[in-house]
C-alpha positions in Angstrom: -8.5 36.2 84.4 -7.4 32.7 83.4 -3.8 33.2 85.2 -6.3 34.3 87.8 -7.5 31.2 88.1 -4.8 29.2 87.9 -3.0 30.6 90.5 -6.5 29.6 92.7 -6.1 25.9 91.4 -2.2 25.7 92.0 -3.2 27.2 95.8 -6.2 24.0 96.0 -4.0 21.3 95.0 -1.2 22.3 97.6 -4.2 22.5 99.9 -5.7 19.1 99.2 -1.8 18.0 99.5 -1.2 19.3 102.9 -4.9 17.8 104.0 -3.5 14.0 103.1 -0.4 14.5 104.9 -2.2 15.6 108.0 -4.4 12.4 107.9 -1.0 10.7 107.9 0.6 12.6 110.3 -2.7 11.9 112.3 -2.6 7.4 111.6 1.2 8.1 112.9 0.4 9.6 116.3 -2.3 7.1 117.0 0.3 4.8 116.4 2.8 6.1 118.9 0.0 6.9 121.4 -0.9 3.0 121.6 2.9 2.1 121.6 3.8 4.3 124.9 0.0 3.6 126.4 1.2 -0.3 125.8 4.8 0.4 127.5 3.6 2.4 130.2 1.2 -0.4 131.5 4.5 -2.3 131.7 6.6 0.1 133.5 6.7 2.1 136.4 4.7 5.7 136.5 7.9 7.5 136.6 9.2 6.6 133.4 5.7 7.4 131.4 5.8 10.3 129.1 3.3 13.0 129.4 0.6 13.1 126.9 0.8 14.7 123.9 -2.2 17.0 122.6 -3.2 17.2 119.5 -5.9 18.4 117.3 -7.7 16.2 114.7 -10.1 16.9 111.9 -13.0 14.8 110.6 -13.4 14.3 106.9 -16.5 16.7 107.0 -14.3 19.5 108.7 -11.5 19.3 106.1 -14.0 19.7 103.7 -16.0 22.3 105.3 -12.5 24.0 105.8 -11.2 23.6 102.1 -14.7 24.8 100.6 -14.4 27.9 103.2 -10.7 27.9 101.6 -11.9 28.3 98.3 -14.7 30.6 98.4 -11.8 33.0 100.3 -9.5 32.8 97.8 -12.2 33.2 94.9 -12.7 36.8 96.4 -9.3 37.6 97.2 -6.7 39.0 95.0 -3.6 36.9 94.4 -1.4 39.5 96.0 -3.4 39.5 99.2 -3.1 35.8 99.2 0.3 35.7 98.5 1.3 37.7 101.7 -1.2 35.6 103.8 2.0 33.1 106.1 0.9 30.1 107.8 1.1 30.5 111.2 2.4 27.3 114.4 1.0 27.4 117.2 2.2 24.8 119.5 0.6 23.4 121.8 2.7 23.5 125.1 1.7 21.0 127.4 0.4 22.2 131.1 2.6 21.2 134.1 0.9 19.3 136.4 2.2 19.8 140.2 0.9 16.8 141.5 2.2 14.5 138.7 6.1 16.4 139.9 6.0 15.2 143.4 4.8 11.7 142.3 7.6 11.6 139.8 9.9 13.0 142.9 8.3 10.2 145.2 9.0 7.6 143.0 12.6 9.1 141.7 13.2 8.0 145.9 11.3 4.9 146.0 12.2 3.4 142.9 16.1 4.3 142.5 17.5 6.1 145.4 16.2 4.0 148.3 17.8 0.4 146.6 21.0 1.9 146.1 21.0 2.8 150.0 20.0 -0.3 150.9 22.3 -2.2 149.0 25.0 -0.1 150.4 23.5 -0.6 154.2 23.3 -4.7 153.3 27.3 -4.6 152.4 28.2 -3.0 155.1 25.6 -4.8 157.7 27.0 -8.4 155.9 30.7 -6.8 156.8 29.7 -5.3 160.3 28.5 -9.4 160.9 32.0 -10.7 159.1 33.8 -8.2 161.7 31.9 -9.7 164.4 32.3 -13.3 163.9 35.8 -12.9 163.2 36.3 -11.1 166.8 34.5 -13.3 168.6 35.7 -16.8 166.7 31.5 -17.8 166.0 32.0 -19.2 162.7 35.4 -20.8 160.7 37.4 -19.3 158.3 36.4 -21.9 156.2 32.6 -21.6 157.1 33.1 -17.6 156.9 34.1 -17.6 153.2 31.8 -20.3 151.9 29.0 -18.4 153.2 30.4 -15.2 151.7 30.3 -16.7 148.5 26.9 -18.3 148.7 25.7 -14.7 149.7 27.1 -12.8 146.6 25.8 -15.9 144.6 22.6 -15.0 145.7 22.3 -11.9 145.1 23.9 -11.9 141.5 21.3 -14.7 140.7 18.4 -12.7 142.1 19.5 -9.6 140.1 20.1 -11.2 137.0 16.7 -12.4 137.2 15.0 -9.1 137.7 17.3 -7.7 134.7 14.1 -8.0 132.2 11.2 -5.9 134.2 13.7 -4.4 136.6 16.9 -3.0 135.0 17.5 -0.1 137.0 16.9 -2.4 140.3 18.5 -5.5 139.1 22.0 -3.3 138.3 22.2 -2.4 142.1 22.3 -5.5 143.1 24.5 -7.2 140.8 27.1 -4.3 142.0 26.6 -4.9 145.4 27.4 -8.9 144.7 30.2 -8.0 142.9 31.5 -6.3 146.2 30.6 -8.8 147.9 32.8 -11.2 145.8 36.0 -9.3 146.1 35.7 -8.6 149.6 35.3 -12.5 150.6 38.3 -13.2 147.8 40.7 -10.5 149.6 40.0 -11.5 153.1 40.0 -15.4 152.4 43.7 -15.0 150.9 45.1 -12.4 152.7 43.5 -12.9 156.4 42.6 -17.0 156.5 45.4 -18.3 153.5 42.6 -20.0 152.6 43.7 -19.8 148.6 46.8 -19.7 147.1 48.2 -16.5 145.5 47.8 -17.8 142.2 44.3 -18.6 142.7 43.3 -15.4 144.4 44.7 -13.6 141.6 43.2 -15.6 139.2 39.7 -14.5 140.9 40.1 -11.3 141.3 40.6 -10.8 137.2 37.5 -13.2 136.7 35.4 -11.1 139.3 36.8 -7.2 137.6 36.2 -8.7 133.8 32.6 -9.8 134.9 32.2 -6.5 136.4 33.4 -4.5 133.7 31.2 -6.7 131.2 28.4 -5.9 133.6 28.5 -2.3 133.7 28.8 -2.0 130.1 26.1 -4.7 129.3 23.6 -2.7 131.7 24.9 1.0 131.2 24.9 1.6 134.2 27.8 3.9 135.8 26.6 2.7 139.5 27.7 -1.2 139.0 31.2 0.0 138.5 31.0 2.2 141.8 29.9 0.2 143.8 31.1 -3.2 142.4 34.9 -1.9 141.1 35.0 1.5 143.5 33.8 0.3 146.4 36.3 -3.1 146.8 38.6 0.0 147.7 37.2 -0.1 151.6 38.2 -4.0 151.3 41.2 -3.8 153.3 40.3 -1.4 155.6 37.1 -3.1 156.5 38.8 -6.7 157.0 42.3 -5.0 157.7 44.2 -7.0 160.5 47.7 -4.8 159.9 49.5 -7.3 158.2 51.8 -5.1 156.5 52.0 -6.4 153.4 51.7 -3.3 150.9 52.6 -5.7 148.0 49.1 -7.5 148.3 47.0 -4.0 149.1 48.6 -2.2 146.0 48.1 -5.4 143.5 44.5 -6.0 144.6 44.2 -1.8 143.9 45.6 -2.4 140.8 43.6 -5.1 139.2 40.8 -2.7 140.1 42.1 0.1 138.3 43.0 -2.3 135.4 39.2 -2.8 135.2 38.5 0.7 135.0 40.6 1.2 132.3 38.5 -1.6 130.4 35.5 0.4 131.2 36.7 3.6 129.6 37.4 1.9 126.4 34.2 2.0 126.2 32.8 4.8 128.5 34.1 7.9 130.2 32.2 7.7 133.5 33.8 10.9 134.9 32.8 10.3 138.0 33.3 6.7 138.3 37.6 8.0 137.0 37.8 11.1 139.2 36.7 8.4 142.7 39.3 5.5 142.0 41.7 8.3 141.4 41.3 9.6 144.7 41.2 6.6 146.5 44.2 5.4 144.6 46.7 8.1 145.4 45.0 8.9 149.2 45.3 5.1 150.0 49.2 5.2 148.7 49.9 8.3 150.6 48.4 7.2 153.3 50.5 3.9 152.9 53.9 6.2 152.2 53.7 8.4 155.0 53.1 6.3 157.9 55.2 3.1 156.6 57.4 3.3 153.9 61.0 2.7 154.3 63.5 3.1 152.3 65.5 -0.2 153.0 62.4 -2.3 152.6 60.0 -0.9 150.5 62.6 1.3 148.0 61.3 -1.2 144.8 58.2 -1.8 145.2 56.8 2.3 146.2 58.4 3.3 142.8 57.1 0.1 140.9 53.2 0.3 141.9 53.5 4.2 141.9 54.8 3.9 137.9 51.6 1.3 137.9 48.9 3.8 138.9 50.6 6.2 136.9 50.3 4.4 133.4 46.7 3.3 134.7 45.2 6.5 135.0 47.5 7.9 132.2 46.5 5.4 130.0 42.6 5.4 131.0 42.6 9.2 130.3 43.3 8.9 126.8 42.1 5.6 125.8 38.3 7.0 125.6 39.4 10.5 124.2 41.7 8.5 121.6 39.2 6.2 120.4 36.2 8.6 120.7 38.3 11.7 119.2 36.5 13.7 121.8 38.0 17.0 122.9 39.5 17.2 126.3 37.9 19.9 128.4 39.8 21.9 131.8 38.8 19.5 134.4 40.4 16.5 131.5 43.7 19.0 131.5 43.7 19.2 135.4 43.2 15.9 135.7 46.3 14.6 133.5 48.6 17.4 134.8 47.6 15.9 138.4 48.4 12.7 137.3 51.7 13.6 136.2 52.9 15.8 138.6 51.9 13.4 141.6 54.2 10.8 139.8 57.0 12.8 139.3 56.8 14.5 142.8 56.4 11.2 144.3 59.0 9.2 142.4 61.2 12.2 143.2 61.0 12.1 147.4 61.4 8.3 146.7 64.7 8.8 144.4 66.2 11.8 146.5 66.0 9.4 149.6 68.1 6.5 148.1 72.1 6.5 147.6 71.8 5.4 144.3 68.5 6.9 142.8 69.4 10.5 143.8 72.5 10.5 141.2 69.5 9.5 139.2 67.1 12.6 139.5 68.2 14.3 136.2 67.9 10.8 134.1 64.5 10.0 135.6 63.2 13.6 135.1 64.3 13.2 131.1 62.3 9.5 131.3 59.1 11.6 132.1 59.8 13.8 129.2 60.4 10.8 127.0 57.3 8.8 127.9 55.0 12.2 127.1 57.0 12.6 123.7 56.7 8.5 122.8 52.8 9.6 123.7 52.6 12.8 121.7 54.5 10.9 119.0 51.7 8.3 118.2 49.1 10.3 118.7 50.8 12.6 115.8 51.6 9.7 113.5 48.4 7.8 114.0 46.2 11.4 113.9 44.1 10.6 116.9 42.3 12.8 118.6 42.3 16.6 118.0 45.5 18.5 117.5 45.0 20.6 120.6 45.5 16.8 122.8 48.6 16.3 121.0 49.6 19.8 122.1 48.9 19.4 125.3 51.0 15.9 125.7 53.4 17.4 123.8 53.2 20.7 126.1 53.8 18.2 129.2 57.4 17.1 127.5 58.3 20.6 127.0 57.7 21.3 130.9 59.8 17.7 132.0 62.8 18.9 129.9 62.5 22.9 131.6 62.4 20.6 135.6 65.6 18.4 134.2 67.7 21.5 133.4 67.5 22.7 137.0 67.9 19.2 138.7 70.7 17.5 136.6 72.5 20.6 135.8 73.6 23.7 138.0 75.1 27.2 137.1 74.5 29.7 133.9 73.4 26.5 131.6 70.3 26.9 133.2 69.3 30.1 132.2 71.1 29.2 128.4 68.5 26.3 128.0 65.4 27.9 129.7 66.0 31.3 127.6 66.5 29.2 124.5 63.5 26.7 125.1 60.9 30.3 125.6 62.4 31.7 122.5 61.4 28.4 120.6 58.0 27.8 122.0 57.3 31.4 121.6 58.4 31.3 117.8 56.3 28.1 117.3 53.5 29.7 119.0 53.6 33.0 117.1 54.6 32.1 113.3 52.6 28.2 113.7 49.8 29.3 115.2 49.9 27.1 118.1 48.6 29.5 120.8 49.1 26.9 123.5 53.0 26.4 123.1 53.1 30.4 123.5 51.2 30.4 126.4 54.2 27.4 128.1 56.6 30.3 126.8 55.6 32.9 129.3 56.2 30.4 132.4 59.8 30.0 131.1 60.9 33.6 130.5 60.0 34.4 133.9 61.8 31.0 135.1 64.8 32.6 132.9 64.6 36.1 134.2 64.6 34.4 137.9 67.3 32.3 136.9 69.8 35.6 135.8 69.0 37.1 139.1 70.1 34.4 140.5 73.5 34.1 138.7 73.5 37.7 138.7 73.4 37.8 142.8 75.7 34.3 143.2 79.0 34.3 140.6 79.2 38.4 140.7 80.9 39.6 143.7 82.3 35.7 144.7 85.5 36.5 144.5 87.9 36.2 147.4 91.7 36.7 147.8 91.4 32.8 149.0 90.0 31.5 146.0 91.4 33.5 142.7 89.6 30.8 140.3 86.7 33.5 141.4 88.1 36.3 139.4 86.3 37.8 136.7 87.5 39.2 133.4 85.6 42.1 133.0 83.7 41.6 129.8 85.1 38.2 129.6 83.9 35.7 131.2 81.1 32.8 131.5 78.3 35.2 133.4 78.6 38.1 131.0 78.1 35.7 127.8 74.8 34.1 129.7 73.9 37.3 129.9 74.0 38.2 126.6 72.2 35.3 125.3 69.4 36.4 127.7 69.6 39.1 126.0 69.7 38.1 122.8 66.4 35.4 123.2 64.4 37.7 124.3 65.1 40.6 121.7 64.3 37.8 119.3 60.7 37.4 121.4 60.6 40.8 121.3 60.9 41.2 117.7 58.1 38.3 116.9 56.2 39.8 119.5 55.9 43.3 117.8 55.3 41.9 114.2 52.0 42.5 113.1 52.0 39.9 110.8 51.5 37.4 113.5 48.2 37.2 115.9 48.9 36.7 120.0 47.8 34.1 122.0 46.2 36.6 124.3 45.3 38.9 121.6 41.3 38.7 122.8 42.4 39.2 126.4 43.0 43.3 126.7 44.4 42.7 130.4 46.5 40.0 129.8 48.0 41.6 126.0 49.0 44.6 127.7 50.8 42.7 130.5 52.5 40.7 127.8 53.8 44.2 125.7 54.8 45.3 128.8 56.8 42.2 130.3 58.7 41.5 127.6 60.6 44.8 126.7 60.8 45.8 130.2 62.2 42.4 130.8 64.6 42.8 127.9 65.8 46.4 129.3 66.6 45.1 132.3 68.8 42.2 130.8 70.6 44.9 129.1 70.8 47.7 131.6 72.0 44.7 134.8 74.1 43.0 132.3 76.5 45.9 132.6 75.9 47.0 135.4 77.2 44.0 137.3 80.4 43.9 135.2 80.6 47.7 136.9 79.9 46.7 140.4 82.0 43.2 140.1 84.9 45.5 138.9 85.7 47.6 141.5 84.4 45.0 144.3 87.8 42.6 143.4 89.7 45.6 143.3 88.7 46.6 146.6 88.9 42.8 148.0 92.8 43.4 146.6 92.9 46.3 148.3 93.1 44.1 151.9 96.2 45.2 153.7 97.1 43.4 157.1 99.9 46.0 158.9 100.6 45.6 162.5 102.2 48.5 163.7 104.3 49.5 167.2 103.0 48.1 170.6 100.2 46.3 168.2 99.7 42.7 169.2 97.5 42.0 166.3 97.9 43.7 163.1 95.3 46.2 161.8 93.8 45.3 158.2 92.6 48.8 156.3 90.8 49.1 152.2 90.8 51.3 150.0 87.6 53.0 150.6 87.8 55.2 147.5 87.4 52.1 145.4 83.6 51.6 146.5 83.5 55.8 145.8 84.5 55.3 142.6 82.0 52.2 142.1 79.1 54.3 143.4 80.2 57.0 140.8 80.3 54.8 138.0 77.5 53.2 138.5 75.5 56.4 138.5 77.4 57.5 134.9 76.3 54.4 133.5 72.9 54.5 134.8 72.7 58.2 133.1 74.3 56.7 129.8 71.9 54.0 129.7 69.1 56.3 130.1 70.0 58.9 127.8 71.0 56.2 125.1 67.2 54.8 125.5 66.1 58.2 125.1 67.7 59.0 121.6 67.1 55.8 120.4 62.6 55.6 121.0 62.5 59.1 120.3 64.8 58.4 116.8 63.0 55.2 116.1 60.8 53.4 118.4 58.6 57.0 119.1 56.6 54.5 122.1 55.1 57.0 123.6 54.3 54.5 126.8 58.3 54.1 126.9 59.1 57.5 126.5 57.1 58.1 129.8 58.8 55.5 131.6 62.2 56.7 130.3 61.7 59.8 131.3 60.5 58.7 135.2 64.0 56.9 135.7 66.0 59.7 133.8 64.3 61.6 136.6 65.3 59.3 139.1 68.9 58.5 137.8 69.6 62.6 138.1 67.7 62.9 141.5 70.3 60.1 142.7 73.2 62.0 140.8 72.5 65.1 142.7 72.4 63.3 146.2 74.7 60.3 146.4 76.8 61.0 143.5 78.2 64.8 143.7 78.5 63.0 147.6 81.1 60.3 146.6 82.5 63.2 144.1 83.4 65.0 146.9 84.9 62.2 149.2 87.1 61.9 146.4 88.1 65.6 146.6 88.9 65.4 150.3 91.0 61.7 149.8 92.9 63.6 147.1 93.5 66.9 149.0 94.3 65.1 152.4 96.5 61.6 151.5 96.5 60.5 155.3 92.9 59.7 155.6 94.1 56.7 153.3 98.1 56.3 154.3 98.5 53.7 152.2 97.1 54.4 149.4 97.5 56.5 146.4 95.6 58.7 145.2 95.6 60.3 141.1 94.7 63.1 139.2 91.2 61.1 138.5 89.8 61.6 141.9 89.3 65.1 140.3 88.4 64.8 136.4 85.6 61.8 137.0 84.0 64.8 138.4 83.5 66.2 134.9 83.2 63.3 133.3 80.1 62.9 135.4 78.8 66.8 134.4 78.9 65.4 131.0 76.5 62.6 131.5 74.1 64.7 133.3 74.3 67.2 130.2 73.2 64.1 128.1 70.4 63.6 130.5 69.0 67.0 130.5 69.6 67.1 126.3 67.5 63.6 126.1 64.4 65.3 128.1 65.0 68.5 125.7 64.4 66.7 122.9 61.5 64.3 124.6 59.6 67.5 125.4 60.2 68.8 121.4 58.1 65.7 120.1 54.6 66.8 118.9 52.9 64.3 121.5 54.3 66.0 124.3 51.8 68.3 125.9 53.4 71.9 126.9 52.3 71.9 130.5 55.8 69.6 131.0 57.9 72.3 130.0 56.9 74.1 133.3 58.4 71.0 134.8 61.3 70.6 132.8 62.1 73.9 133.4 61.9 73.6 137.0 64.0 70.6 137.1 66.5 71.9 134.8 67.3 75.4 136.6 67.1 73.3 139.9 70.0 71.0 138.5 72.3 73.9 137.1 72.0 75.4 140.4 72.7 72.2 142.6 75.7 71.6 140.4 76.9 74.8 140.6 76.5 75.5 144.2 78.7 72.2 144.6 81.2 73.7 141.9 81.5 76.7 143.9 82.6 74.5 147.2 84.7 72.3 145.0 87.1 74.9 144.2 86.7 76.9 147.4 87.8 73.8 148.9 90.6 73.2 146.0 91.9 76.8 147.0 91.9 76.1 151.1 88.8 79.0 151.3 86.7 76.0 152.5 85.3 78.6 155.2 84.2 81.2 152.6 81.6 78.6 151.1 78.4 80.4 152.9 79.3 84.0 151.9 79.5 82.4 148.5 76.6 80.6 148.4 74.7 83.3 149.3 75.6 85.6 146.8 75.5 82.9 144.1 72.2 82.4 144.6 71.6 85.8 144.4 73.0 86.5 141.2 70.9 83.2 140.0 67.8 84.3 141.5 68.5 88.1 139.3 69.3 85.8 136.0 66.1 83.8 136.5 64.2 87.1 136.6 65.7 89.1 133.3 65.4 85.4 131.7 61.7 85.5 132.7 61.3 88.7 131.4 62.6 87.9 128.2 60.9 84.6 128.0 58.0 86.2 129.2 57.8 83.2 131.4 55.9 84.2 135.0 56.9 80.5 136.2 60.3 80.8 136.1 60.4 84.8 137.5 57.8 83.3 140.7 60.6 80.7 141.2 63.2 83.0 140.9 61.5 85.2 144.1 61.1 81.9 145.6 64.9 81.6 145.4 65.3 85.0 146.6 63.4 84.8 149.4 64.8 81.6 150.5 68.1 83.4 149.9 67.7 85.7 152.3 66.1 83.2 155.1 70.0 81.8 155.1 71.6 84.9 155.3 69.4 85.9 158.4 69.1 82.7 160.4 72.3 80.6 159.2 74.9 83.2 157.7 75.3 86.0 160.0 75.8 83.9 162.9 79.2 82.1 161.4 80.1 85.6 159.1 82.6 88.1 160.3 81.9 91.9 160.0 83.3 92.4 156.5 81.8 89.1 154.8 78.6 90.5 156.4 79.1 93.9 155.3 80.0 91.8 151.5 76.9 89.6 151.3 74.4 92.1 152.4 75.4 94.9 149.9 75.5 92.3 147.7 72.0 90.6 147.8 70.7 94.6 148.9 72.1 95.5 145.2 70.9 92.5 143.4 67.4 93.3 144.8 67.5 96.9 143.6 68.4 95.1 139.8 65.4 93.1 140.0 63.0 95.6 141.1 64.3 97.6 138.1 63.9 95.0 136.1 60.3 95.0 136.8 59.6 98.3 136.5 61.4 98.9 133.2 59.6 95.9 131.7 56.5 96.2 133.1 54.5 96.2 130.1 55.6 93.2 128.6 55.0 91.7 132.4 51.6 92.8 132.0 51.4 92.1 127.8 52.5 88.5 128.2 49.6 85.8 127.5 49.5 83.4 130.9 51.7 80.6 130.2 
């Protein structure tokens, strides 16, 4: 009973705690309610805060309350009080609709309306300036005096309102501020009222009062409108001078100011408008009156001054804050850059000297990014991923130099070698963004081979023998292989799963990445060869060239030796089916990608589909050149027009071996055995059809080729039956009648027209006895037919 009871007294004196601090709580809000009441009498309506409600207690109702308390918990059991949890209820404050459209009314009234007036004023005071000037009313002298008087007067009357009016008294200290630099500009540049020096001198006093403004009265719109809007300065008071130098230094001592300011502050806004109006007013300047002779100088100087400007306003708040950058920051820089170099660029190209300069100026970009990633590395400011990013931006200057200073296969070297490195650094460093600037450059490399690939191979001409390739030796095979060789390096770092990918939470983009790369990598390997093939047997057909003019010829007649490009086709096909066959063996020995071994088998497909058209075609050109030497008079021909043939039979047995043993893994579903079958008796067939011509046409019986056909395809269609029998196969004995049937289709409407009486009498005998085999066949067999589960 006693721990009973002290567990009630523990409960009152939190209570009576909690009761003082509410009477505290209470004193404080009064306190704040009589502050804001005291400041809203003060201020505007649209600046009061709504009231707060509260609930107070009296002294008798705490006490009523804590004896009520007390009486509970002296009839209820500690563990019922125990599970008893205070409970908030905030009061949410009710929205009034009237007190919205007040606060919209005076959200108009009150700051919107001043800053269109201001604006309106400027230009009305300008619109009078214009008018006077046109019309001769008032002097120069007269013109700028009262200029000044004006912006005088209205920077004194807005300072004066700064106390009670902030918000009012910052619009029109802008506006005087524009007022100032428009009177200063037009008083130096239109009426040489003021020296150089002087004007100058003005213009820095009027942007370091503006600046000081801005910041003193945080307010974003005294910069626009005093800094910003001096931009329309000479294209209000513009009389076509021509003098860019004065228009680009007055934009710069701007811009200066704005760099101040975002020491300070990083008015988005207030950056993202004078960086507009900046590069437009420049372009503008550049297209319609630069000139090369004249203004050569002073477009790159004032361009390599806006650049630093903005380059340097960009990261001075982001430096000094150590505030991450966001896209629109990374746009914005990139833009920056890229505007520079494009622009410097035009300029350099279009002068004698600067264009043997392209290379060197390109590298100068890179350098000034490094100097920049450089400090901000040594002096650890800002985060690492700015550093990256500068550091990115030195990367990409050195990949634009390699194309514009240098020409040829060091291209592809240095762009192959520069993704391998960023993509190791990425990978094994963790440094997702230097991966991600890999990508860009592989496919810049694999662009780049093409290129080689389509330019240096097949070059050659009798004219100009420093063309000539050594196969296997030379400069575009060993660029080649180090394409090759840096991206089965990125390969290998890209399958080791002891390193995450940049693009590891991106499904879409990972499996675009492990696709790229190896299929990138195959390619290097497969075209690497293949153009050493190709390049081969094109010079030795460019050799070929013979110029013979004959009798009662006025010109001579040139001939080549056609076989040459028959023997090219040929090889190219062998390789293909090597290549093929070789990629085979080795994914199903080690790799066992079962996405590759689909793939492989699609072009080994292909690479024998081609085999059986175009190739056992050039196979047997090369027959006929052999068996009849004039078609080629002077040329010779050699017991290899005849044994490539077989070399070829044993590629395509490697072929049909690698989808064997494709179709053996466990992975492999059985419903592609119907297909390889199909494919394989299909091929045996086609191959042996030509066989059959080959030698019919080796033994001068070139004219018996349709009577043997026929009954070749007979016996075939007989031995696909008893092998479907045995198999118990109902696929291959269905194709075997297919065979059959289109057999007999030839001998009726094709054959017998072009067949004598005896090789008629021969062939149908022939297929009439083959069909009696099979239809034994069937019905001795019958009940395995019939036994046999469906395949």
């Amino acid at each position: 009973m006693t721990s009973h009871q002290d567990q009630i007294n523990q409960l009152l004196t939190r209570l009576n705690s909690l009761v003082e601090k509410q009477r505290g709580f209470s004193k404080e809000i009064d306190d704040l309610k009589h502050a804001i009441e005291k400041l809203q009498n003060s201020q505007p309506e649209s600046l009061q805060e709504p009231e707060i409600k509260k609930e107070e207690f009296t002294d008798n109702e705490v006490n009523e309350k804590s004896d009520s308390l007390s009486s509970i918990e002296a009839e209820t059991p500690s563990d019922t009080l125990k599970s008893i949890q205070p409970r908030i209820r905030p009061v949410e404050p009710k929205r009034d609709t009237a007190k919205v459209k007040s606060d919209l009314e005076k959200f108009i009234g009150e700051n919107l309306i001043n800053k269109i007036g201001i604006i309106i004023t400027v230009i009305g005071v300008f619109i009078g300036v214009k008018y006077s000037i046109e019309h001769d009313l008032i002097s120069p002298l007269t013109r700028v005096i009262l200029g000044y008087l004006a912006g005088l007067g209205l920077l004194g009357f807005g300072v004066k309102l700064k106390t009670k009016y902030e918000n009012y008294s910052a619009v029109l200290v802008s506006g005087a501020m524009a007022i100032f630099y428009f009177i200063s500009f037009s008083a130096y540049n239109f009426y040489q009222l003021i020296p150089q020096a002087l004007a100058f001198v003005l213009m820095v006093i009027f942007t370091v009062f503006t600046v000081l403004a801005a910041l003193n009265y945080n307010r974003q719109v005294i910069a626009h409108i005093g800094l910003v809007g001096a931009y329309a300065v000479p294209f209000v008071l513009s009389n076509e001078s021509g003098r860019p130098e004065i228009l680009f230094g007055y934009m710069a001592i701007i811009n200066i100011g704005i760099l101040v300011i975002a020491y300070k502050k990083y008015w988005k806004l207030l950056y993202y408008v004078a960086f507009g109006l900046t590069w437009a007013i420049y372009f503008t300047w550049f297209i319609s009156d630069y000139r090369t002779s004249e203004y050569f100088g002073l477009a790159l100087s004032f361009l390599s001054l806006f650049f630093f400007i903005f380059y340097a306003t960009f990261l001075a708040y982001k430096l000094l804050q150590k505030e991450k950058f966001q896209r629109s920051d990374i746009a914005l820089l990139l833009f920056n850059s890229f505007i520079f170099y494009g622009n410097a660029y035009v300029i350099l190209s279009g002068h004698e000297t600067g264009k043997q300069l392209l290379g060197l100026f390109t590298l100068g970009n890179a350098l000034i990014h490094f100097l920049v990633s450089l400090v901000i590395y040594r002096q650890k400011l800002g985060d690492k991923n700015l550093f990256y990013l500068v550091a990115g931006l030195v990367l990409v200057f050195i990949t634009i130099a390699i194309p514009v200073q240098l020409d040829g296969n060091w291209v592809t070297f240095l762009w192959i070698g520069e993704a391998a490195l960023l993509f190791w650094i990425g990978r094994t460093k963790k440094v997702p963004v230097y991966e991600k600037l890999s990508y860009p450059l592989m496919l810049l490399a694999f662009l780049s081979i093409i290129h080689d690939w389509i330019v240096f191979y097949n070059a050659y001409t009798p004219s100009t023998p420093e063309d000539r390739m050594m196969p296997l030796l030379n400069i575009q095979f060993l660029t080649s292989l180090c394409f090759i060789t840096g991206f089965g390096f990125i390969l290998k770092l890209h399958f080791n799963q002891k390193y995450d990918a940049a693009w590891k939470s991106n499904k879409i983009l990972s499996k675009m990445v492990s696709f790229g790369i190896p299929a990138i990598f195959l390619l290097g390997i497969y075209f690497a060869f293949r153009m050493e093939i190709v390049n081969y047997w094109g010079q030795l057909f460019t050799d070929s060239l013979l110029e013979i003019k004959e009798d009662n010829q006025q010109y001579p007649m040139t001939y080549w030796n056609y076989d040459l490009l028959k023997f090219e086709t040929v090889w190219v096909i062998n390789y293909s089916m090597l290549f093929m066959s070789l990629l085979g063996i080795v994914n199903i020995r080690w790799f066992k990608n079962k996405s590759l071994g689909f793939v492989n088998l699609g072009f080994i497909v292909f690479v024998l589909l081609v085999f059986l058209t175009n190739g056992l075609y050039a196979l047997s050109e090369l027959r006929e050149s052999y068996l009849d030497p004039t078609k080629l008079p002077y040329y010779k021909t050699s017991i290899m027009h005849i044994l490539i043939r077989y070399l070829s039979f044993v590629f395509v047995v490697l072929l049909l071996i690698t989808i064997y043993k494709y179709l053996q893994e466990s992975y492999r579903e059985n419903k592609y055995k119907r297909a390889f079958d199909f494919l394989l008796h299909t091929t045996i067939l086609w191959v042996v059809s030509s066989e059959l011509i080959h030698w019919l046409d080796m033994a001068e019986s070139s004219q018996s080729y349709k009577l043997g056909l026929s009954i070749l395809w007979g016996v075939y269609s007989l031995f696909l039956i008893a092998l479907g029998i045995w198999k118990r196969n109902k696929p291959l004995r269905i194709g075997a009648i297919v065979l059959f049937g289109l057999t007999l289709i030839k001998l009726f409407f094709y054959d017998i027209s072009h067949l004598d009486t005896i090789a008629k009498t021969i062939v149908f005998v022939s297929l009439g006895v083959l069909l009696l085999i099979i239809s034994f066949l069937y019905n001795k067999f019958t009940h395995k037919i019939s036994d046999e589960t469906p395949q």
